[in-house]
MIPA-584817 format. One record per residue (C-alpha): residue number from 1; residue in three letters; x, y, z. Coordinates in Angstrom, 2 decimals. Example, Ala and Ser with C-alpha at 12.3 -4.5 7.8 and 13.67 -1.06 7.14 Angstrom:
<recs>
REC  pos  code       xx       yy       zz
REC    1   ALA    12.30    -4.50     7.80
REC    2   SER    13.67    -1.06     7.14
</recs>
This chain:
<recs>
REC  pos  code       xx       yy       zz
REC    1   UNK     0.00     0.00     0.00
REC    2   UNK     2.85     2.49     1.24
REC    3   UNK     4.60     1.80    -2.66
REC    4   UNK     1.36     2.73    -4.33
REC    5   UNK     1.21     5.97    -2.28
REC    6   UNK     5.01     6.88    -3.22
REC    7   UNK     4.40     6.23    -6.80
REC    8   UNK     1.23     7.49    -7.03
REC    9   UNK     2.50    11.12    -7.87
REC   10   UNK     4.73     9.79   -11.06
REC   11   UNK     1.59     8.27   -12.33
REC   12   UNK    -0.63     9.45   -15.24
REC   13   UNK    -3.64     7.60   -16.53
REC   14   UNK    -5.48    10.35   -18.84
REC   15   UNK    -4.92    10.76   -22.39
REC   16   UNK    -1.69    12.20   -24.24
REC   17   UNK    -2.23    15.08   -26.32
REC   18   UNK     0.63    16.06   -27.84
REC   19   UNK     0.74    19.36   -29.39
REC   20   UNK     2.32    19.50   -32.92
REC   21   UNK     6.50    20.91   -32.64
REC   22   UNK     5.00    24.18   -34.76
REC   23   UNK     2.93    25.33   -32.06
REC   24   UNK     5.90    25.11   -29.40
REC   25   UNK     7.91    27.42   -30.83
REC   26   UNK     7.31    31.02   -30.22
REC   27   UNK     9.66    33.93   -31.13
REC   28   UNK     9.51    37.59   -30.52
REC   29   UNK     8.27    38.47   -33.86
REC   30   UNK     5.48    36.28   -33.21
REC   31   UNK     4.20    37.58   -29.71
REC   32   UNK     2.01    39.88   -30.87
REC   33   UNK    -0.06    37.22   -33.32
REC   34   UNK    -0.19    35.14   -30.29
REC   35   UNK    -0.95    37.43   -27.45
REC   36   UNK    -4.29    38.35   -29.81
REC   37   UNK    -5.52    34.34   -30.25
REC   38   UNK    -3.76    32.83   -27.06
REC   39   UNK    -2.97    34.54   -24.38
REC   40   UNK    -6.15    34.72   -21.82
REC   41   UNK    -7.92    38.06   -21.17
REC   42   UNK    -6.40    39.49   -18.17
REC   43   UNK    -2.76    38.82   -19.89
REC   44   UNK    -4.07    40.06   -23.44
REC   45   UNK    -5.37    43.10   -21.69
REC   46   UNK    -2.05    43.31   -19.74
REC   47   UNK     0.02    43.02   -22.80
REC   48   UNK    -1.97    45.60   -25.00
REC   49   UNK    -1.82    48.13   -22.64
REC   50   UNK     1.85    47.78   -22.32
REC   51   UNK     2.05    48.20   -26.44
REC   52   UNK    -0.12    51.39   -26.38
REC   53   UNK     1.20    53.44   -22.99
REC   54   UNK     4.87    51.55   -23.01
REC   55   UNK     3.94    51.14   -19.02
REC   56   UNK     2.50    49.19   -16.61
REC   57   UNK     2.10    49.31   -12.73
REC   58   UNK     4.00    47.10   -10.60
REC   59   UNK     1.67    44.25   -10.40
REC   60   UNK     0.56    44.61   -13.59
REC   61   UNK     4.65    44.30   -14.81
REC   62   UNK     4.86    40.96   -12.00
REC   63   UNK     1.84    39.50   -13.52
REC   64   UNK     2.40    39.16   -17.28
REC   65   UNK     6.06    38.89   -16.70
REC   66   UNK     5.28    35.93   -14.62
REC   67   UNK     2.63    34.80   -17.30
REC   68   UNK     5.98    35.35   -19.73
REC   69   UNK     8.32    33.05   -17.96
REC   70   UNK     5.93    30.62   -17.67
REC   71   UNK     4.63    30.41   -21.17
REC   72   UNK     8.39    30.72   -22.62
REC   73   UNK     9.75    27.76   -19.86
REC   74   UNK     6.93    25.41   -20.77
REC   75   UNK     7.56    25.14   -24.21
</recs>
């Protein structure tokens, strides 16, 4: 019983869904285009203001940069 505990972190029943290696990759040039169909609201919100005024509060600037590392680590 105590191995089935331990191991029951590693363990993954659902499905696989593999996303094809063209939709890993994102560059800079390609932020924009994907901020617009990908990002969700609050972060697409976040990142347009930051194109228009060039400036964001201090949680605002934590948040999507946050968001950022995530998205860019992940892939």
């Amino acid at each position: 019983m105590n191995q089935i505990v331990e191991t029951l972190n590693a363990s993954y029943l659902g499905p696989d869904y593999p996303q094809p290696k063209e939709f890993r990759e994102i560059s800079i040039k390609d932020l924009d285009q994907v901020a617009k169909t990908s990002f969700p609201l609050c972060m697409c919100h976040l990142f347009d203001k930051l194109r228009e005024d060039h400036h964001l509060k201090h949680g605002g600037r934590m948040q999507l940069g946050l968001f950022l590392k995530v998205v860019l680590i992940n892939l």
